[in-house]
C-alpha positions in Angstrom: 3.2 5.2 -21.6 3.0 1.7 -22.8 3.9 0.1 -19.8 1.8 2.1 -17.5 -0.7 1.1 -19.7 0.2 -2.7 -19.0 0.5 -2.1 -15.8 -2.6 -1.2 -15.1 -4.1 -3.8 -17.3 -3.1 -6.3 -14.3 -5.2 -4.1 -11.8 -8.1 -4.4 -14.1 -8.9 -7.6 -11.4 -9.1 -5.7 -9.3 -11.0 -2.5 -10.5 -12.7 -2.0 -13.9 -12.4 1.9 -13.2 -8.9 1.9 -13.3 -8.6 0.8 -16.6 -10.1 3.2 -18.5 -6.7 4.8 -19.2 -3.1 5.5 -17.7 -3.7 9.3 -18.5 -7.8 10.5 -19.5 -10.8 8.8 -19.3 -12.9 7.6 -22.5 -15.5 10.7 -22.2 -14.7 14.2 -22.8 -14.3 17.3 -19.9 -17.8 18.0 -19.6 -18.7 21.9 -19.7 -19.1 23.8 -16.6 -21.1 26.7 -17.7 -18.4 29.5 -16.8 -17.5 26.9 -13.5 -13.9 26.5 -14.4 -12.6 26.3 -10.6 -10.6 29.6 -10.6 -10.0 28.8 -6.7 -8.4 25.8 -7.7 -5.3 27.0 -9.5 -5.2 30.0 -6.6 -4.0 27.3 -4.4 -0.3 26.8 -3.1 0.6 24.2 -5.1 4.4 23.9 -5.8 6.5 21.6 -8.3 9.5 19.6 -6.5 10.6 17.3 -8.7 10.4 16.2 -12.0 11.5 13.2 -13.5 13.3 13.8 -16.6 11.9 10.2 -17.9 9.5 6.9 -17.8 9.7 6.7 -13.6 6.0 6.1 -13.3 5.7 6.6 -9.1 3.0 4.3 -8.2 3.9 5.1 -4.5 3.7 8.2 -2.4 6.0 9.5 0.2 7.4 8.2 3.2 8.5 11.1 5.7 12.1 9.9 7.8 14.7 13.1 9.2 14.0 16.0 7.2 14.3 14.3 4.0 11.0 11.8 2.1 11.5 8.4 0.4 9.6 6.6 -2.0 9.7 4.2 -5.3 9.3 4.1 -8.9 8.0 1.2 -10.9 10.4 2.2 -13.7 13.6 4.4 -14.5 16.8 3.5 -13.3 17.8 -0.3 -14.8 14.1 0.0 -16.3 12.5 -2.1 -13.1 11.9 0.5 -11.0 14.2 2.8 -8.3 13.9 3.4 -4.3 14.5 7.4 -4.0 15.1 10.1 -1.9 13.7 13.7 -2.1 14.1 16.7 0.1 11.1 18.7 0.5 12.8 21.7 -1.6 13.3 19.5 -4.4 17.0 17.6 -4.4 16.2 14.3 -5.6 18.9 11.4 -5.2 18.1 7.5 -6.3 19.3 5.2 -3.8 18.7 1.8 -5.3 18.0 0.8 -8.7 16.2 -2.8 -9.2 17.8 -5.3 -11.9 15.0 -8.1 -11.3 16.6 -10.7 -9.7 16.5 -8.5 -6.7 12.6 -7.0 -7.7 11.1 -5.4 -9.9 8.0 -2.4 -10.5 7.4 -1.6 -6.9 4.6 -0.3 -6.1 3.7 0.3 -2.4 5.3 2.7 -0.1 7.5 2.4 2.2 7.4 1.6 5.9 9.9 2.4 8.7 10.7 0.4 11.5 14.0 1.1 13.3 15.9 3.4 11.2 15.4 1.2 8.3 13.1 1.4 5.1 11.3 -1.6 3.9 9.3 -2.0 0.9 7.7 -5.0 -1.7 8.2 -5.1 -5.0 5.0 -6.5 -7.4 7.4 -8.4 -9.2 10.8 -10.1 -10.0 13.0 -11.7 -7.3 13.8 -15.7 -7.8 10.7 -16.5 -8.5 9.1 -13.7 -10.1 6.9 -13.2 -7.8 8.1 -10.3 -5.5 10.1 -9.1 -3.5 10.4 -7.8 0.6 13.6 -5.8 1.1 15.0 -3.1 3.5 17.5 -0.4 2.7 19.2 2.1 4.7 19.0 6.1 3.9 22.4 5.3 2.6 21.7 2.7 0.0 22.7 -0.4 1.6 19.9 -2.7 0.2 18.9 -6.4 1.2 16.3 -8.5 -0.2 14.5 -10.3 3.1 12.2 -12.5 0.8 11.2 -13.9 -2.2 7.5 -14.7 -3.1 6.6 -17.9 -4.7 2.8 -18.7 -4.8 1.6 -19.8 -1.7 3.3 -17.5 0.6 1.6 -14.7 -1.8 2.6 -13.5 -4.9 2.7 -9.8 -6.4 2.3 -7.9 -2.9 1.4 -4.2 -4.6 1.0 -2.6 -1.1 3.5 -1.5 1.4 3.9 -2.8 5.0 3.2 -1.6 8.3 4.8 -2.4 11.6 3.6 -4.0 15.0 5.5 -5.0 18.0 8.7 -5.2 15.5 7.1 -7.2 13.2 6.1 -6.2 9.4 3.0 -7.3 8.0 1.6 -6.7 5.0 -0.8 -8.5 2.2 -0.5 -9.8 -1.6 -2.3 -9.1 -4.4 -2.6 -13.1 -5.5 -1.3 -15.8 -4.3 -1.8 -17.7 -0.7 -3.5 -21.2 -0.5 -6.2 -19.7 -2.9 -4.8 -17.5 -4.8 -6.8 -15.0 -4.1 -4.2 -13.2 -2.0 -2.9 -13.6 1.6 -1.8 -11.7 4.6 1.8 -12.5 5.7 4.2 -11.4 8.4 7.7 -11.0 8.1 11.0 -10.3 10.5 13.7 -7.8 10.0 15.6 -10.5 8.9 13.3 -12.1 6.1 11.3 -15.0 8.3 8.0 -14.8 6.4 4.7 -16.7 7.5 1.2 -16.4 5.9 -1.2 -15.6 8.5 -4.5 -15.7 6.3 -5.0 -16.5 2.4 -8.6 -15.6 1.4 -10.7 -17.7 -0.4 -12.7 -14.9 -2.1 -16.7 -15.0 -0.5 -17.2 -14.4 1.7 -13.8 -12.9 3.2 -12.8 -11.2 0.2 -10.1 -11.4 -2.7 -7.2 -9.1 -4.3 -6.2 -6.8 -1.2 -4.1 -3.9 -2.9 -3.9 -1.2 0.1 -2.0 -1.1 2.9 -2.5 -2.0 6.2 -3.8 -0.4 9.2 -2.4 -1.0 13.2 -5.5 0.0 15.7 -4.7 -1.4 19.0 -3.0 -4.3 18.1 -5.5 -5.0 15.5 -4.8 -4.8 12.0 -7.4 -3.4 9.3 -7.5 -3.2 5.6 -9.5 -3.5 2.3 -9.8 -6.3 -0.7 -10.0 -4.7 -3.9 -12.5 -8.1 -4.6 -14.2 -10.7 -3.7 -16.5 -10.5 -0.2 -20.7 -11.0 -0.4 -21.5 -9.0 -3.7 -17.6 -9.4 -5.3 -17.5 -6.0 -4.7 -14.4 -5.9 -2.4 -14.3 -5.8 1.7 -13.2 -3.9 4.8 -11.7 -6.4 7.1 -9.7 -7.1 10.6 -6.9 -9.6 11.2 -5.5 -10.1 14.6 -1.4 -10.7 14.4 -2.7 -14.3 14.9 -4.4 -14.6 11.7 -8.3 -14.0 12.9 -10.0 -12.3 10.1 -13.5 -11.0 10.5 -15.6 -9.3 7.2 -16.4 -6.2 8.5 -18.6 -4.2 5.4 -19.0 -6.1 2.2 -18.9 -3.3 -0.8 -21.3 -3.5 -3.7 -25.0 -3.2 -1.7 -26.8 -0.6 -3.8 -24.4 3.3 -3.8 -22.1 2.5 -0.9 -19.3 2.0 -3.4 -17.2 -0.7 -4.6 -13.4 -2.2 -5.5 -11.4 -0.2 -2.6 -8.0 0.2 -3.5 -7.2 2.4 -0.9 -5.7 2.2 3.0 -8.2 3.1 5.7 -7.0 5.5 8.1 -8.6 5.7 11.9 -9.2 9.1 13.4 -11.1 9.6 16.1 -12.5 6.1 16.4 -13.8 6.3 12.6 -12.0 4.7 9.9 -11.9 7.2 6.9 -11.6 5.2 3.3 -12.3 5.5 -0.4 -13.8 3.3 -3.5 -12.5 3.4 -6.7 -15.9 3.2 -8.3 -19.6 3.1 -7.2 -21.5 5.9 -6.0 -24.4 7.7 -7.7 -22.8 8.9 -10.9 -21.8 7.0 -13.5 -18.7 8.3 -15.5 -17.8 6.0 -18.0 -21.3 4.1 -19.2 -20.9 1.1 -16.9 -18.6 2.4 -14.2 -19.2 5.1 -11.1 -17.1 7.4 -10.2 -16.2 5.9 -7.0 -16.4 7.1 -3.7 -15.1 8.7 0.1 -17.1 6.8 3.1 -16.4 6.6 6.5 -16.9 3.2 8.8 -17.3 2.6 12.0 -15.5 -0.7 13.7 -18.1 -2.7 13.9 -18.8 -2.2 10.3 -21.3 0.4 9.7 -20.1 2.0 6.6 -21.6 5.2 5.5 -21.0 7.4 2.1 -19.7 11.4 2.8 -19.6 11.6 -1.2 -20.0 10.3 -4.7 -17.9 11.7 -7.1 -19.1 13.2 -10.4 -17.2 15.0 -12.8 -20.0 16.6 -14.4 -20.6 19.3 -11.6 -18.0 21.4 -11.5 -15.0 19.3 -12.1 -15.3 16.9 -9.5 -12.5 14.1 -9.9 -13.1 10.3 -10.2 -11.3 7.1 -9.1 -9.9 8.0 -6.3 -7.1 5.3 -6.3 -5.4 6.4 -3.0 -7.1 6.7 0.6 -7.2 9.8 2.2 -5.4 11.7 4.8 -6.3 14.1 7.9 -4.5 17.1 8.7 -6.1 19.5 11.2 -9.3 18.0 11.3 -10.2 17.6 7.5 -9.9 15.0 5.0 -7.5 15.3 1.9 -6.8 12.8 -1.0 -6.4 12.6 -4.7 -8.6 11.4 -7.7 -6.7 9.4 -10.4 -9.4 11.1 -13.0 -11.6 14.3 -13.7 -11.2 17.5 -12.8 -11.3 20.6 -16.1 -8.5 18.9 -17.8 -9.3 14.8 -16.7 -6.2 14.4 -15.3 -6.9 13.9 -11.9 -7.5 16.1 -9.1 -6.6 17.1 -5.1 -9.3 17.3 -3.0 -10.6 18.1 0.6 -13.6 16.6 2.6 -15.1 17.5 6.3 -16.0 14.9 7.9 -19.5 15.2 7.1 -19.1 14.9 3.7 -18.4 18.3 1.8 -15.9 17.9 -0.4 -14.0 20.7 -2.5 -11.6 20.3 -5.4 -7.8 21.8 -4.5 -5.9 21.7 -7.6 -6.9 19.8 -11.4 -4.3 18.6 -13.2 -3.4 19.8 -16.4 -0.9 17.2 -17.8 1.7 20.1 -18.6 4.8 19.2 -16.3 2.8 19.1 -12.8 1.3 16.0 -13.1 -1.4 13.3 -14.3 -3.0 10.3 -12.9 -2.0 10.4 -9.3 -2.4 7.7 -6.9 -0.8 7.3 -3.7 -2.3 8.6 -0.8 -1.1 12.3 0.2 1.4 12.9 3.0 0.9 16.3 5.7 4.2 17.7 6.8 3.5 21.5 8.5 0.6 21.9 7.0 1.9 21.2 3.8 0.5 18.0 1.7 2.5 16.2 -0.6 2.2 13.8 -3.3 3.1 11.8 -6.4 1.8 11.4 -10.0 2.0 8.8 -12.7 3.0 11.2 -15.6 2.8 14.7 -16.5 2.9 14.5 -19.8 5.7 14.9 -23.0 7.8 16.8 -20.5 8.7 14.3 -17.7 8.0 11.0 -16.4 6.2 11.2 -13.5 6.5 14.4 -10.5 6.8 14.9 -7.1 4.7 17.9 -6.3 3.4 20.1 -3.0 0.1 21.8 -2.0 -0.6 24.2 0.7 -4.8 24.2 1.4 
């Protein structure tokens, strides 16, 4: 997968880990004495869809009247494809990109009004990115093109507030170091906040998060120890540095969205932590945060006891209580696992992935629909391009 392979060379700004590899990292499966997770392939997991070539969804699932949405980077005119899938696996694309309109998306989708609306990382008039909305139906419309300093390559999705869309770029703003932006449902788009780096931060790649009229996310770099940040913005552009990453084990590079549950906001790193998995780079980790800051590790990932996953690209989600989320690495095979964690920090592997038509290299976060999770992957190997696949813990 060449392209994944380039793709991911761009996040290498972002986060060393992730560019070990679009499929397995650069160390074999270590052994696990006898431990090969038999629990984990016990579990309900289920194959929806498959795609029969080079789709590549970078983005997870977005839940709207019985039926999901998302986005490939590829497939369709080869710059990527808005979709539809049922939850029993009838897959229909609604929107293929040619460029000019966007190109590679990458973030998922938000609602707001019966409408979808996404970013693309690239294309549009400037090459830049893209905002646009679409209808279930198909009827597409590009709100905005990036340029430079309103933002450029915006890789997350967006998230609504008092009928307004917000969201962040990757690059871009006055410093090029990424920016937060607002935009109307009909394309007016304003930069809120462009971040200079350190302190504030630099590179945010995860979406954001509305707690009472306060919006929270992460920067993938940048921030005290250029380790990446946790951060708050009001609508009117305040930003305050809430944990810098990159202090000793507490992890660093997030690329993931928080989530708030129960006053706690719930996050991952893509490396850090206490193990190191590929001579220079950890494993990454899942902490939890409180709002003023206080960040606090549940776990460290490490492979080497008893296929543990690493890089955990995505953020996590809660359903009843306990914590769920995917690992873009590891696991018996390397190819990325499912896992659960409490709360308090024990974590269990779900499912590994074996790279043989279910799956490799996922990284969105998972979505909970009756107690069912579901997800995306990159790849899945020679047979298909990239799955759509369910799990029931």
């Amino acid at each position: 997968m060449k392209r994944t392979i380039a793709i991911i060379s761009v996040a290498c700004a972002l986060t060393v880990a992730a560019c070990a590899s679009s499929t397995t990292p650069g160390f074999a499966p270590p052994s696990y004495s006898g431990h090969h997770l038999p629990s984990a392939k016990s579990n309900g997991f289920r194959l929806v869809y498959a795609w029969p070539g080079d789709a590549e969804p970078f983005a997870g699932l977005t839940y709207l009247g019985g039926t999901f949405y998302g986005t490939t980077a590829f497939s369709g005119n080869g710059s990527g494809t808005v979709y539809s899938v049922t939850p029993n696996g009838n897959q229909q694309v609604l929107y293929s990109f040619s460029g000019n309109d966007g190109a590679v998306p990458q973030g998922d989708l938000a609602v707001m009004n019966g409408l979808l609306y996404g970013t693309t990382s690239q294309g549009g008039a400037y090459q830049d990115g893209t905002v646009f909305s679409i209808s279930t139906g198909g009827s597409f419309n590009v709100l905005h093109n990036f340029g430079g300093p309103d933002g450029r390559a915006p890789v997350a999705g967006l998230t609504s507030l008092n009928g307004t869309l917000y969201g962040v770029t990757r690059f871009g703003g006055t410093n090029d170091q990424g920016a937060v932006f607002s935009i109307t449902s009909s394309g007016t788009e304003n930069v809120i906040y462009s971040f200079t780096g350190t302190p504030d931060g630099a590179q945010p790649a995860a979406d954001l998060v509305n707690v009472n009229g306060v919006l929270y996310g992460t920067t993938a770099g940048g921030g005290t120890n250029d380790s990446g940040t946790a951060f708050s913005i009001t609508p009117g552009g305040v930003e305050s540095v809430l944990h810098s990453f990159g202090s000793g084990s507490d992890g660093v590079d997030p690329l993931g969205r928080l989530i708030y549950v129960d006053g706690t906001f719930y996050g991952t790193t893509t490396g850090g932590g206490t193990t190191v998995c590929e001579g220079f780079i950890s494993c990454g980790t899942v902490f939890s945060m409180t709002p003023s800051g206080s960040e606090q590790v549940l776990h460290s990932f490490n492979p080497f006891q008893f296929g543990d996953g690493w890089s955990p690209w995505a953020g996590v989600t809660e359903m009843k209580g306990v914590l769920y989320g995917t690992t873009q690495f590891g696991g018996v095979f390397s190819y990325g696992t499912v896992y659960s964690i409490t709360k308090r920090g024990a974590e269990k592997v779900l499912y590994y992935f074996e790279n043989s038509g279910d799956g490799n290299s996922p990284l969105a976060p998972l979505v909970s629909l009756k107690g069912t999770l579901y997800g995306t992957a990159l790849g899945c190997g020679s047979t298909c391009g990239g799955t759509v696949f369910a799990l029931r813990p």
